[in-house]
DSSP file (Angstrom, degrees, kcal/mol; ACC not computed):
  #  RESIDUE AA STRUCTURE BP1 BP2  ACC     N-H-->O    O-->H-N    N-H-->O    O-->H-N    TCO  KAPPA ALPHA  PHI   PSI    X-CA   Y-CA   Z-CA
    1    1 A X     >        0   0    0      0, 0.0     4,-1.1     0, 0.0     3,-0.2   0.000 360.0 360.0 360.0 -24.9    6.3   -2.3    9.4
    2    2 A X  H  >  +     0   0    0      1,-0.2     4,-1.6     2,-0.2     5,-0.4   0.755 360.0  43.1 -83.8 -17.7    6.8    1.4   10.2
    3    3 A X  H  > S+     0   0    0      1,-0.2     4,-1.0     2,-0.2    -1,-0.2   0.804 108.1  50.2-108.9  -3.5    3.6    1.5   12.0
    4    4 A X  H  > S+     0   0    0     -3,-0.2     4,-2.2     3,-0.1    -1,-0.2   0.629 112.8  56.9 -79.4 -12.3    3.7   -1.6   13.8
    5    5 A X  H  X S+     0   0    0     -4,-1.1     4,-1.4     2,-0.2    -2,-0.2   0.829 116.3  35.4 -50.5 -55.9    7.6    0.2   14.9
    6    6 A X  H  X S+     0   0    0     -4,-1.6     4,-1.9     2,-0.2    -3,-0.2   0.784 114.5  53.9-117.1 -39.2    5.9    3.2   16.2
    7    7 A X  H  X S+     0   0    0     -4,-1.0     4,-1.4    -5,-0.4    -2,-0.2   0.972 113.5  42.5 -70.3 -41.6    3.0    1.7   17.6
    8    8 A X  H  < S+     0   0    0     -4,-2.2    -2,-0.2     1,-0.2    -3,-0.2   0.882 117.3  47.0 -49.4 -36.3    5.0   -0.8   19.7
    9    9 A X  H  <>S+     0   0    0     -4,-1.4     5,-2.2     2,-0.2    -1,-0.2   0.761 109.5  52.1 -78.6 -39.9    7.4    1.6   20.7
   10   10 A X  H ><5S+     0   0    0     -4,-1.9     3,-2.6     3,-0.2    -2,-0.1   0.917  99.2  66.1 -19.2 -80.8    4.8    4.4   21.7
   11   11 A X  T 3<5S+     0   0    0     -4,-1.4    -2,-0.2     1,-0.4    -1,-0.2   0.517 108.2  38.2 -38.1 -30.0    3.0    1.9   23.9
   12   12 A X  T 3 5S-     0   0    0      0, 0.0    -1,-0.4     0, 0.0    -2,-0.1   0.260 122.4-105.5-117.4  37.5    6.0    1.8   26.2
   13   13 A X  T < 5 +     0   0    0     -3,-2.6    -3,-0.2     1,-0.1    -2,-0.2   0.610  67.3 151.4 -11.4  76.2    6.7    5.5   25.8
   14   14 A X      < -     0   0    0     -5,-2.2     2,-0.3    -8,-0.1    -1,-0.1   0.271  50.5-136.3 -91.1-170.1    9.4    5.2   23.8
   15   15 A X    >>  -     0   0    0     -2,-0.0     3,-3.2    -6,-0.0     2,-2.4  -0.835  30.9-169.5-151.6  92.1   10.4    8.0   21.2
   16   16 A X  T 34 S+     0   0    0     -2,-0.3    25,-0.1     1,-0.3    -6,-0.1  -0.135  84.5  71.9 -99.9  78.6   11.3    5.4   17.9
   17   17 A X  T 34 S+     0   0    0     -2,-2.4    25,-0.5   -11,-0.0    -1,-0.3   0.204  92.8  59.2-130.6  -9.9   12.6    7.7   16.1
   18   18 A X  T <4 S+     0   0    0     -3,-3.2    -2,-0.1    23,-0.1     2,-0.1   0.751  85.3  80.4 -93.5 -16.1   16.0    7.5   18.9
   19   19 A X  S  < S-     0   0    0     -4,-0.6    24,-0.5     1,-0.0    23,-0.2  -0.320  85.6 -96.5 -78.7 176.4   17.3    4.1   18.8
   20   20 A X        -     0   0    0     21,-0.1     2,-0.4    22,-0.1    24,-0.1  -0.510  33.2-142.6 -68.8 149.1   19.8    2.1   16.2
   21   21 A X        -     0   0    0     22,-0.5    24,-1.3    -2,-0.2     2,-0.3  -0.791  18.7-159.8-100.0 138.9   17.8    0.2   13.9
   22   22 A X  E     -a   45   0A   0     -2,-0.4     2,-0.3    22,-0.2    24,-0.2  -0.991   8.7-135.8-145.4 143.8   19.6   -3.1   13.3
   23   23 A X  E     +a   46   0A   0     22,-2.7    24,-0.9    -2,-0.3     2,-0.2  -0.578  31.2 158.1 -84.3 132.1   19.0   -5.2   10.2
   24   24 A X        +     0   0    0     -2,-0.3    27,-0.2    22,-0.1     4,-0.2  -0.912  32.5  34.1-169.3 167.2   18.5   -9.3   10.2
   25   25 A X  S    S-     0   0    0     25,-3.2     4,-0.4    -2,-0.2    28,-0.1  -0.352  98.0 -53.9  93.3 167.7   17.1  -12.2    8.3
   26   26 A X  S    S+     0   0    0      1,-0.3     3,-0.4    -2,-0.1     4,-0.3   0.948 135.1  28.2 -57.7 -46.5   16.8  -12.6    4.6
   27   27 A X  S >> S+     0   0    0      1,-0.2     3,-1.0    -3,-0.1     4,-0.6   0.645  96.0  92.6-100.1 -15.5   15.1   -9.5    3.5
   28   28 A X  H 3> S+     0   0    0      1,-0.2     4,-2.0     2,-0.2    -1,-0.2   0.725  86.4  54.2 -58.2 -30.5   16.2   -6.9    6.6
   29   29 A X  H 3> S+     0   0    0     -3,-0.4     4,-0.6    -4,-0.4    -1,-0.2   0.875 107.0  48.5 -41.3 -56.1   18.9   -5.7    4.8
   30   30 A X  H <4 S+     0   0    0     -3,-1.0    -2,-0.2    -4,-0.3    -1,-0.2   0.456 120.5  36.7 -73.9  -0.5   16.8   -4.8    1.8
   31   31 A X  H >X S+     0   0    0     -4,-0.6     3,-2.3     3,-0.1     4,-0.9   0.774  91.9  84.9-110.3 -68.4   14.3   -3.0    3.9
   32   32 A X  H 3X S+     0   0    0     -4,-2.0     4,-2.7     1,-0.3    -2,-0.1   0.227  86.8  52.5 -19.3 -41.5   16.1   -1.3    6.7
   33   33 A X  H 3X>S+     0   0    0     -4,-0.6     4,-0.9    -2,-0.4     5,-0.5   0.927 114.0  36.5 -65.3 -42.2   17.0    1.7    5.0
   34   34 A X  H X>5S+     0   0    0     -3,-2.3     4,-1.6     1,-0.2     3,-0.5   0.884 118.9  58.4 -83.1 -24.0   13.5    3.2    3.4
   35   35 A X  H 3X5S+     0   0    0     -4,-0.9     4,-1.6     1,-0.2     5,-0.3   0.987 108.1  48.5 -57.7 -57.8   12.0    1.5    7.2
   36   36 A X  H 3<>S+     0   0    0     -4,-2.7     5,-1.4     1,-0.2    -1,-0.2   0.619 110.1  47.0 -67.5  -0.8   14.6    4.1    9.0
   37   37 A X  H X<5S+     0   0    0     -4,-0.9     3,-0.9    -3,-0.5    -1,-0.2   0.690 114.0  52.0-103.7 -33.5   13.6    7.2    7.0
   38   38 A X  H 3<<S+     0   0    0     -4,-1.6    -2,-0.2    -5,-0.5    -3,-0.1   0.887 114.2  35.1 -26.5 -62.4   10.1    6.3    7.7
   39   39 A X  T 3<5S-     0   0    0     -4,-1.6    -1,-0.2     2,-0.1    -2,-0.2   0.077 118.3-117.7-100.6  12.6   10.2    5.9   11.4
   40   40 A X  T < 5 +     0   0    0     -3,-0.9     2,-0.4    -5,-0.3    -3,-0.2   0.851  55.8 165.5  56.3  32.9   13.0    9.1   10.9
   41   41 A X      < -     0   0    0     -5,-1.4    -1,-0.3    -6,-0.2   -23,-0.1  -0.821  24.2-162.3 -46.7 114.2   16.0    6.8   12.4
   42   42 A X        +     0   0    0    -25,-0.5     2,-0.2    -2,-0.4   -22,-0.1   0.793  68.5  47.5 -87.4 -30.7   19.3    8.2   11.8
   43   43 A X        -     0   0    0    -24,-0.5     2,-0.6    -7,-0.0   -22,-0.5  -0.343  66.5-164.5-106.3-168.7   21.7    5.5   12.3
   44   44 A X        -     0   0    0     -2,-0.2     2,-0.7   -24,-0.1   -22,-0.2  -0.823   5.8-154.5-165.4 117.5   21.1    1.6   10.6
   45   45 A X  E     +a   22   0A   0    -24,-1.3   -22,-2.7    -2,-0.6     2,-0.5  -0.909  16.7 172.0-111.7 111.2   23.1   -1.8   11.7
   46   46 A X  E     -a   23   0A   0     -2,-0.7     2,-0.2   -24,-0.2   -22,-0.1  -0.954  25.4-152.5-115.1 130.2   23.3   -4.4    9.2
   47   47 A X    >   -     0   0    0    -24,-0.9     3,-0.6    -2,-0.5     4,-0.1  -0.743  33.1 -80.4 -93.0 162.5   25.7   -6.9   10.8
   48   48 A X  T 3  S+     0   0    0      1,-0.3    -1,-0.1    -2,-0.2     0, 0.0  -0.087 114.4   9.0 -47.4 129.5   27.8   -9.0    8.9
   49   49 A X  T >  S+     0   0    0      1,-0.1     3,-2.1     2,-0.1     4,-0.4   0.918  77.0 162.3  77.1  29.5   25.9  -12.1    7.6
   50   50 A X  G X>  +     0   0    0     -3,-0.6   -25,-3.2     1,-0.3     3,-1.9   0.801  65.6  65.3 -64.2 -29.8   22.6  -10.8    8.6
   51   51 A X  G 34 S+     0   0    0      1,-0.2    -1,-0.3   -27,-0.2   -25,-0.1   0.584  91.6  61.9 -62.4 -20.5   20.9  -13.0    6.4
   52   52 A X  G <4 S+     0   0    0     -3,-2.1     3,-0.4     2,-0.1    -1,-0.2   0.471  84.0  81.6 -82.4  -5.5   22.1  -16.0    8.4
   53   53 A X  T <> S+     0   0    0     -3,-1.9     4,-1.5    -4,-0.4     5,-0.4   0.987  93.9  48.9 -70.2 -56.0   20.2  -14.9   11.9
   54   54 A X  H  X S+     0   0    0     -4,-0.6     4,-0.8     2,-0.2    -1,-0.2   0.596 111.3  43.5 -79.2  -5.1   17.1  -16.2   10.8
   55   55 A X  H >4 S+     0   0    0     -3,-0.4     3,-3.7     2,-0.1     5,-0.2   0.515 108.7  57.4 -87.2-103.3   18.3  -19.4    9.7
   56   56 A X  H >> S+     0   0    0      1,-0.3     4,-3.0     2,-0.2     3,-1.0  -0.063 109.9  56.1  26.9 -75.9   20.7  -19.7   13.3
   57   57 A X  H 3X S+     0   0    0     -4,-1.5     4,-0.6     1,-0.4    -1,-0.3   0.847 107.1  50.4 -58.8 -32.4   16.7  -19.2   14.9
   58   58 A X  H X< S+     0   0    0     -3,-3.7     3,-1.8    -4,-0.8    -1,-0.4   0.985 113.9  35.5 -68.8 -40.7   15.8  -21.9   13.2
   59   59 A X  H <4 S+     0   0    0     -3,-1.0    -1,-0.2     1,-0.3    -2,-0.2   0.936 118.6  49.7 -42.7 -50.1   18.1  -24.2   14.0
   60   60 A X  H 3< S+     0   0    0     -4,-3.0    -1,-0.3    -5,-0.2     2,-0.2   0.425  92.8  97.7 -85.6   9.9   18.5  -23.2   17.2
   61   61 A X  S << S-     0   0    0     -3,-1.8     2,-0.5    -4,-0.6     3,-0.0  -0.554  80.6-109.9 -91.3 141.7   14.5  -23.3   17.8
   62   62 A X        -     0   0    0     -2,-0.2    -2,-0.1     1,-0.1    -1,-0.1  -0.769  45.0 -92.1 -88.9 128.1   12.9  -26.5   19.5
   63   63 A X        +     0   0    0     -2,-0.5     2,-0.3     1,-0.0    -1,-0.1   0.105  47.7 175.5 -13.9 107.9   10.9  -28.6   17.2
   64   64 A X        -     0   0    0     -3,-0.0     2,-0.3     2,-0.0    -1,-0.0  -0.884  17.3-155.2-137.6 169.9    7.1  -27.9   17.0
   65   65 A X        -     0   0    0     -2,-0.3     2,-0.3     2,-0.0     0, 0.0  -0.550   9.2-161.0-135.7 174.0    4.7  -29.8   14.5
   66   66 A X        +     0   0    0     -2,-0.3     2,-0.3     2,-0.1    -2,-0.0  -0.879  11.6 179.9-179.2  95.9    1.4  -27.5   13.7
   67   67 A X        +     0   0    0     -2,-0.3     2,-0.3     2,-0.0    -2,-0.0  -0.968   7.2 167.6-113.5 150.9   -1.8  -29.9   12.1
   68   68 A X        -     0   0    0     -2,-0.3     2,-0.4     2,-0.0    -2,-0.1  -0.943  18.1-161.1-152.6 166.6   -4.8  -27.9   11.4
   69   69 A X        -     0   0    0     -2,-0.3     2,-0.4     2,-0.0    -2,-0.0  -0.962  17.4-131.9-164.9 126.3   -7.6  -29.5    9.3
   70   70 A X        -     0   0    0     -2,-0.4     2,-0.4     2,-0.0    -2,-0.0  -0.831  18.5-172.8 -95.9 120.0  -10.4  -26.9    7.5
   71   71 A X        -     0   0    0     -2,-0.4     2,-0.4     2,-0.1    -2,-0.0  -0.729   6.3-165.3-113.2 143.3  -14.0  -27.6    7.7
   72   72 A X        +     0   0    0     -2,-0.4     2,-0.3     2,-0.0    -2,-0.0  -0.827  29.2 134.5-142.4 111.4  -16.2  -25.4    5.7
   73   73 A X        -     0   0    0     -2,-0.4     5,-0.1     5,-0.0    -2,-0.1  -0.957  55.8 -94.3-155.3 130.6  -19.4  -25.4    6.4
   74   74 A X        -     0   0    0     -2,-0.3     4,-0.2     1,-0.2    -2,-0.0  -0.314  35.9-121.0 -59.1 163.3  -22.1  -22.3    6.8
   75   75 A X  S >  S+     0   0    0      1,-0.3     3,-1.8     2,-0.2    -1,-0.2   0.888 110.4  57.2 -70.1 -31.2  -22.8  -21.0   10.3
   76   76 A X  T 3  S+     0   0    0      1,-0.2    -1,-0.3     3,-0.0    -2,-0.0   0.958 110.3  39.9 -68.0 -43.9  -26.0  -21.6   10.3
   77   77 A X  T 3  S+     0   0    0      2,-0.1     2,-0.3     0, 0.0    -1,-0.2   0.355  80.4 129.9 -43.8 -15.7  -25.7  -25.5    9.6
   78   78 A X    <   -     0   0    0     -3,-1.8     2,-0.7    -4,-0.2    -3,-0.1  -0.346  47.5-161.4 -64.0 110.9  -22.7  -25.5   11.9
   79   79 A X    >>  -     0   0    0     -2,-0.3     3,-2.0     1,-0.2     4,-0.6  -0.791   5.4-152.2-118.6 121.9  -23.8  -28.5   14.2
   80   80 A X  H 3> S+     0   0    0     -2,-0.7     4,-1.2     1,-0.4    -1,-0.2   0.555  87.9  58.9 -45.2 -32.8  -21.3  -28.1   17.8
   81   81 A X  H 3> S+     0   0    0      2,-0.2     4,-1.1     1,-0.2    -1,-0.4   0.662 106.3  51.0 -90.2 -10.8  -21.3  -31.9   18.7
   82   82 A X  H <> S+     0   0    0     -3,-2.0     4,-0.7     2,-0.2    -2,-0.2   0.707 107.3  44.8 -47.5 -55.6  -19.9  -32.5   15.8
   83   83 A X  H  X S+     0   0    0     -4,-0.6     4,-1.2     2,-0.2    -2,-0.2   0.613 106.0  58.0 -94.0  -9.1  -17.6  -30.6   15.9
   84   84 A X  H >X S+     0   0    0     -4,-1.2     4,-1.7     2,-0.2     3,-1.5   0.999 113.5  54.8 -20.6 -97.7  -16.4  -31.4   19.8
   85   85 A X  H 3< S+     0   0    0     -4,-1.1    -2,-0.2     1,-0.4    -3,-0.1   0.688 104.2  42.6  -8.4 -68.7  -16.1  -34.7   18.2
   86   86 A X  H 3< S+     0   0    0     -4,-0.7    -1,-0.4     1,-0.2    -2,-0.2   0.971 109.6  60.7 -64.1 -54.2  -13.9  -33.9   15.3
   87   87 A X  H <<        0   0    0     -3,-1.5    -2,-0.2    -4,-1.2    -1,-0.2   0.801 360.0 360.0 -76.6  -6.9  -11.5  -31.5   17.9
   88   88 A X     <        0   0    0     -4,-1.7    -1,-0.3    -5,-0.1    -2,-0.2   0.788 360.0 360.0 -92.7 360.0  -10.9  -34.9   19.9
């Protein structure tokens, strides 16, 4: 996490070691601290109830369904109309 932190933050030439870190979701609490000594963050916001922002997203998230269906087959054997076929 610290290095996706520092690369994101970089990348807009940012310095993350100068913002608030703020905690949410089940586990953010339980990480936040050893994440902020990492990325050498002094101060840490866990807000009350943190654990409940990630249900709120859900809730508040619009409804999406996800099907995916696994083929296994080698590449070489892989035959393209077939699979055309199958993705309509």
């Amino acid at each position: 996490m610290a290095a996706a932190v520092r690369m994101h933050v970089s990348e807009r030439g940012g310095d993350p070691s100068q913002p608030l870190l703020m905690a949410f979701g089940g586990a953010g609490p339980v990480h936040v601290c050893n994440l902020a000594v990492k990325l050498g963050i002094r101060r840490v916001l866990i807000p009350l109830r943190a654990g409940v922002l990630s249900a709120l997203g859900l809730v508040l998230a619009p409804a999406a369904f996800d099907i995916a269906r696994t083929r296994k087959v080698p590449l070489q054997t892989l035959n393209f109309a077939d699979l055309a076929g199958r993705w309509r």
